[in-house]
N, C-alpha and C positions, 0 to 999 in steps of 0.2 A: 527390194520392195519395202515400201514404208510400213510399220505397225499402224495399218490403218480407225484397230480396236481404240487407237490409244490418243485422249483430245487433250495431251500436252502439247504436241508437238504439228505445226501445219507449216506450209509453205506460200498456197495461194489461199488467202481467204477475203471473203465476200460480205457485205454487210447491207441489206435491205431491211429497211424499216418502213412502218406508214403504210402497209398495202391497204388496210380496213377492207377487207372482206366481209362481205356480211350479205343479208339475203336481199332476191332480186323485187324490184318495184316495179308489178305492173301498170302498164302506158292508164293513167286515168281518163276514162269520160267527161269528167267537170271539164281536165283540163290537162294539156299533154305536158306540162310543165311540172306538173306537182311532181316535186322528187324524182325530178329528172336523172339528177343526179347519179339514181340508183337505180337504174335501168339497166337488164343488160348486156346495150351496146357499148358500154364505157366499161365493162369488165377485162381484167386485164391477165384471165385464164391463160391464153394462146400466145399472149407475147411474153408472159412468164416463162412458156413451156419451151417457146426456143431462147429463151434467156437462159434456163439451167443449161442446155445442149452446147450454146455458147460458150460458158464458161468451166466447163467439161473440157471443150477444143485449145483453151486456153491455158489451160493448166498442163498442159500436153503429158497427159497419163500420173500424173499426182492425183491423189485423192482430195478432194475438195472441199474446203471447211465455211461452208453454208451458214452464217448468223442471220435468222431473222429479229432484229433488235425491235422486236415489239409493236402493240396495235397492227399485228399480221393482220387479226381476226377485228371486227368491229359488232360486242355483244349487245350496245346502248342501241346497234341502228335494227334487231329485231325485232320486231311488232307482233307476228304470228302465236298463236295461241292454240293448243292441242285441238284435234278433233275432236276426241274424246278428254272428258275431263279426270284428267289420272292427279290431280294435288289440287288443292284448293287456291283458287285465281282471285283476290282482291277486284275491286271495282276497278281503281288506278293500273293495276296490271291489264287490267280488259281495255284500257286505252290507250296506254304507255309502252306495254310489253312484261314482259315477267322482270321477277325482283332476282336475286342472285342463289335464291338456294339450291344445292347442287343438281339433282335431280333436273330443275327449272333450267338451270348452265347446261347441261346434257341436252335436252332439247332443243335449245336452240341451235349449238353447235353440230346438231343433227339437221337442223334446218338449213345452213350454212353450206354444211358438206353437201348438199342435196342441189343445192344451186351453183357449185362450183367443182363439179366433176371433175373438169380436165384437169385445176390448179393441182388437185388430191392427187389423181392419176401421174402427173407429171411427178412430183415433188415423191411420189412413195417409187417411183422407178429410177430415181434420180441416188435415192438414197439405196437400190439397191443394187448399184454399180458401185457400194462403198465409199460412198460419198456423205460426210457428217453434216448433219443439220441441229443447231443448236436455235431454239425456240426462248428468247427472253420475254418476260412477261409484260407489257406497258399499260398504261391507264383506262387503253377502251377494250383489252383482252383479259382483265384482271382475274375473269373467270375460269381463266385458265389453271389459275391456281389448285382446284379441284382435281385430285387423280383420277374420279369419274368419267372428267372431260378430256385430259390428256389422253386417257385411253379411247376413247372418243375419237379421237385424234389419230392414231396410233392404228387404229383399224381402216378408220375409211383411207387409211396410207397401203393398207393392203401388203404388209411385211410379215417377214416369216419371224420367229424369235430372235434369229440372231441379229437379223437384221433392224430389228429393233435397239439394238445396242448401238447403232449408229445415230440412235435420237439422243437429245434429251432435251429437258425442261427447266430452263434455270427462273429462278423469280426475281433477282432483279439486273442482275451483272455478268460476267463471264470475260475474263481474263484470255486471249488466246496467244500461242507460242512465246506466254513471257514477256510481250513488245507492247502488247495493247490492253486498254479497260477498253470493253464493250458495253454500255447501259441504254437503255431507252431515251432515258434522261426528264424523263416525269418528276422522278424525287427530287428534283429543283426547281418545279414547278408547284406552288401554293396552290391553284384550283386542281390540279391533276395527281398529286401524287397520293403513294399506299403509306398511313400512317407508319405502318408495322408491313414490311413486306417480307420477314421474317415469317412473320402470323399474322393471314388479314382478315381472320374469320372472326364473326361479332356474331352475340346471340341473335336470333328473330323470334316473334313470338311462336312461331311453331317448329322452325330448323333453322340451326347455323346457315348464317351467310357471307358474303365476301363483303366488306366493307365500300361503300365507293366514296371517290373523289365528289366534290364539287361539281367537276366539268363534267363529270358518268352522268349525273343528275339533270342539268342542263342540257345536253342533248339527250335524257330522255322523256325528260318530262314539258321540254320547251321545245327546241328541233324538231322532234320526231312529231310534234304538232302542225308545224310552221314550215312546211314543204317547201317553200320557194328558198329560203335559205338554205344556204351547204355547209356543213358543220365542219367540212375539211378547210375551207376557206373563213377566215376571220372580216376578209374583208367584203365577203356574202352578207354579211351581215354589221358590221362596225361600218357606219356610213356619215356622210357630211347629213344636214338638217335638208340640204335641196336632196340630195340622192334620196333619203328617205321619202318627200313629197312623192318625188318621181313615183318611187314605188307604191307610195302610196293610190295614185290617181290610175297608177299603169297596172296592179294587180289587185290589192285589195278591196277596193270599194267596187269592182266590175266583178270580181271571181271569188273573194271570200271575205265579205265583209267582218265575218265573226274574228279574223283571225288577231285585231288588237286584243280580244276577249278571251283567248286561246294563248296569246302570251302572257297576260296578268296573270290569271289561277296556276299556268304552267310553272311563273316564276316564284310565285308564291310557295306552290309545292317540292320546288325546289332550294329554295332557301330554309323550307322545316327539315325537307330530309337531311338535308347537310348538315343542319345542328343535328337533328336528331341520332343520324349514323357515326355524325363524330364524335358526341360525348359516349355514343357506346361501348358498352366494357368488353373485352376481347374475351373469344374462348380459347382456352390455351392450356395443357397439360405443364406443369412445372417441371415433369419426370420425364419429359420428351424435347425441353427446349436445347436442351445441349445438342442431343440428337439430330433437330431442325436445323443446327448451326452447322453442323459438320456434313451436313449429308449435302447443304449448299454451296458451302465449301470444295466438297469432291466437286460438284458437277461444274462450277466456276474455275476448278484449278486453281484455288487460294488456299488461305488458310482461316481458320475459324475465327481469328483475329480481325483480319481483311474485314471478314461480312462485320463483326461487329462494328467495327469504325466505318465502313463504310452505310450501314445503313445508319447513323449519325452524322451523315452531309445531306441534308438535305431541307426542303422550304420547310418553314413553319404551317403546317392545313386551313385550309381558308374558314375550317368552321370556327377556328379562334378570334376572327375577324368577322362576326356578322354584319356589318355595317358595310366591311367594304364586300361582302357576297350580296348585300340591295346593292350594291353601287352597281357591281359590273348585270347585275340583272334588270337597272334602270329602273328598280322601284321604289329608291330614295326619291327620282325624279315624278313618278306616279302618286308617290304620297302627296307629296309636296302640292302639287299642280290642285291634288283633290282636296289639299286643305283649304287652300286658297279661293277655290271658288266658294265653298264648302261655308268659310269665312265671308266671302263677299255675299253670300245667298241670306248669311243668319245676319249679318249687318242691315242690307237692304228688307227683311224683312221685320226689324225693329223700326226701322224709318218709316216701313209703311203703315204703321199705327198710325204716327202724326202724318205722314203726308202721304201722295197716291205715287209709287215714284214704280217704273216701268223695272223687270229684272232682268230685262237688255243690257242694263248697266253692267249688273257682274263679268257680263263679258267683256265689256266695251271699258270698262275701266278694267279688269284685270289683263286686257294687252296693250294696255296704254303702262301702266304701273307694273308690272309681274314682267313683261316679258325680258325686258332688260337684265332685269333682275335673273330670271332664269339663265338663258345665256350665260351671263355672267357665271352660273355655277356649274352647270353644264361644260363650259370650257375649261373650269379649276378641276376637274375630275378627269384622272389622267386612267385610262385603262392595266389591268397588267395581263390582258391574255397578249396582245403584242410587245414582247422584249424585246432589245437590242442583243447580239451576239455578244456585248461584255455582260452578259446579265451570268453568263455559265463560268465566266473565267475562275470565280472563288473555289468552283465547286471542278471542277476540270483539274487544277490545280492540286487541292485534299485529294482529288481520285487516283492521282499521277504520286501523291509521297506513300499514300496508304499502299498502294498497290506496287509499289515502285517499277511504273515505268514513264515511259516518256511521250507516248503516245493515247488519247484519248478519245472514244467516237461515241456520238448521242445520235438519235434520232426526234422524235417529238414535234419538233416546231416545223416539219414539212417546209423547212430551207434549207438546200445544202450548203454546208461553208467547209473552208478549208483557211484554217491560220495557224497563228501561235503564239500563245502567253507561256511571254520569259523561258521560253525553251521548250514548251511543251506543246506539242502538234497538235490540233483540237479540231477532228472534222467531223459534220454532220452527213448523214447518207441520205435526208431528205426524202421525197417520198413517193410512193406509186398509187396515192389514191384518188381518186376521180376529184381530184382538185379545179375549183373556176371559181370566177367572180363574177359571174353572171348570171341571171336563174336562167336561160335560153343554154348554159353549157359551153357556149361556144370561145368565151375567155378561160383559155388556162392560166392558173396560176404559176407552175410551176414543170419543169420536163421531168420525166421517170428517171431519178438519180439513186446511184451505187458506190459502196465504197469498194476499194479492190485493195487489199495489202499481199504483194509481191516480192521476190527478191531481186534485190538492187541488180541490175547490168554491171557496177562496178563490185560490187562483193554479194555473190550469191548469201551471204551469210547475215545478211545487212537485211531488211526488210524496208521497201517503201509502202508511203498507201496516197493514194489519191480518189478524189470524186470523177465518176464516169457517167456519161446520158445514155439510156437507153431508148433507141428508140430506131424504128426502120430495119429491124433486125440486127444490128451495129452496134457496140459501143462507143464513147467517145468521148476523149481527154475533155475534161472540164475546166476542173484545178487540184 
């Protein structure tokens, strides 16, 4: 029998990313689409739970090495606010959700478990058949960080101590049997990644908190306003000039006219927090960072080396970029539009000293003159939440020498791929969360994908890995 205690060594291991768990949205009166999304009949508890049973069969009595590569959990999509008020809740929290201090992460992640019984249930029986589950931390579960909420965690899994040692928490990588890097793959992404995922706690004015991303920001201060959009689907929302009319005529002017009003201040308070959580100074003991370094080390199976160089591959934080965080928020394009009239309104009311001139014009002359012009720039602004699969090659690449192996897996972008740069295997595990491009739900973007790494048919000793679809109870060769 294998040393099942011991997470150097596996044989079949599994790699899901992108579930975003997170709490359920009741069916609205306005209107049964609002956050549809998150309702839950698109919860994917039950077909998780013969998903583990699955590949339990598959493994045919090895022990089974479980990576969930991050965004399991989705903290940005909780709204709910205590009954009672145990911490003191800011105004923006009362309409956003709570901010990250730990306490406030414990909560929610109580809220979470509370709505997803079965996934708990399944996943803590799963692990008590000696079966390891390794938990990587990504961009919308950051608050996982917190031992608070791990333990959190840890309970509603309903394990006994030992069985506990079949968990752990890595924060941003995990190495398995020697053959693979495991990451979420945020830290190569500008709007999404943890400055310091080392140490991501930053002071607050009343307790430490976890630092967020750019994108943490945007879906909570914008999305979690903007219901008809899905924050899993990019292209929910990144749309042509006609699709937006569409939506325009077909949702907002009939069911929520406020909501261009609801993306402005949204975007706005999202572009302060970003500057403002990213010049923030880190809390951080000097007497403890070696400590930090090693103890992420064991639980990755590297070396203290490893973590340092590799939390040096990564995007530059888009708070260094204000300009381009109005761009992708589209209020480079909202200034501009309101100068413009802004300008045409203080023109025509200088003319109308000398003459009686109508202020129909500013409109009628600024889409005669402005709109080309807009267009024009509108179309020079090229997005970066949508990359191409060469956007990861540099960093796949540093991850495969730092680490030395040969094989590489992300999650994040909710696409699975399977290729290879100049020798090195690069696949994405893509993702299980209630993904569409539609606000009606009924476009998916994307099928429930898994990576699986196995030993070769031709040299048990040999390791392959490939993307699998789950779905109908079945897995199924992808690529």
């Amino acid at each position: 029998m294998p040393d099942h205690n011991s997470f150097k060594t596996a044989k079949n291991t599994f790699i899901v990313s992108d579930i975003h768990l997170t709490t359920a949205e009741p069916v609205s009166p306005r209107d049964k689409l609002w956050k549809r999304f998150k309702q839950k009949d698109f919860f994917i508890d039950h077909a998780f739970e013969i998903f583990l049973k699955k590949i339990e069969e598959e493994s045919e009595g090895d022990a089974v090495e479980l990576i969930l590569a991050g965004d399991i959990f989705d903290f940005d999509g909780v709204n709910q606010l205590p009954d009672k008020q145990r911490f003191t809740i800011s105004w923006l929290e009362r309409l956003r959700g709570l901010n990250t201090e730990e306490r406030k992460s414990r909560f929610k992640m109580r809220k979470i478990i509370e709505d997803h019984p079965v996934f708990f249930r399944a996943l803590g029986k799963f692990i008590s058949r000696k079966n390891r589950v390794i938990f990587i931390i990504g961009n919308h579960d950051l608050e996982l960080h917190w031992p608070g909420v791990q333990k959190t965690v840890l309970r509603a899994l309903d394990l006994t101590e030992k069985e506990e040692e079949y968990v752990r928490f890595n924060n941003f990588f995990y190495i398995s049997n020697s053959d693979t890097l495991i990451e979420h793959g945020n830290q190569h992404d500008s709007h999404s990644n943890c400055q310091n995922p080392i140490n991501p706690k930053i002071r607050g004015l009343r307790k430490e908190r976890i630092r967020l991303p750019f994108g943490c920001f945007a879906n909570r201060y914008m999305i979690n306003g903007m219901g008809y959009f899905n924050p899993h689907s990019d292209r929910s929302y990144i749309m042509t000039a006609r699709q937006y009319l569409g939506f325009l005529f077909s949702h907002l002017l009939r069911k929520e006219p406020l909501l261009l009003w609801t993306w402005f201040w949204g975007a706005i308070m999202t572009l302060v927090m970003t500057l403002k959580e990213g010049f923030s100074l880190e809390v951080k003991d000097p007497l403890a960072v070696e400590d930090q370094v090693e103890e992420i080390a064991r639980n990755a199976n590297s070396t203290p080396r490893m973590v340092r160089e590799l939390k040096e591959i990564h995007a530059p934080a888009s708070f260094m970029d204000p300009l381009g965080v109005a761009r992708e928020l589209w209020l480079d394009r909202a200034f501009l539009v309101m100068f413009a009239f802004g300008a045409g309104f203080w023109l025509l009311s200088v003319l109308n000293i000398v003459w009686k001139v109508s202020y129909w014009w500013v409109f009628l002359l600024g889409l005669f003159f402005l709109v080309p012009f807009f267009i024009f720039y509108f179309r020079s602004i090229k997005s970066k939440i949508i990359v191409d699969v060469k956007y990861y090659e540099k960093a796949v690449k540093l991850g495969s020498k730092v680490t030395r192996v040969k094989r590489v897996i992300f999650g994040h972008t909710h696409e699975f791929v399977h290729t290879n740069f100049s020798g090195i295997e690069y696949l994405n595990s893509g993702t299980w969360s209630p993904q569409f491009d539609d606000v009606e739900c009924t476009k998916p973007s994307c099928p429930k994908t898994f990576v699986w790494i196995r030993p070769s048919d031709a040299d048990k000793d040999v390791r392959v890995a490939n993307v699998y679809e789950w779905k109908a109870s079945a897995m199924t060769l992808l690529c």
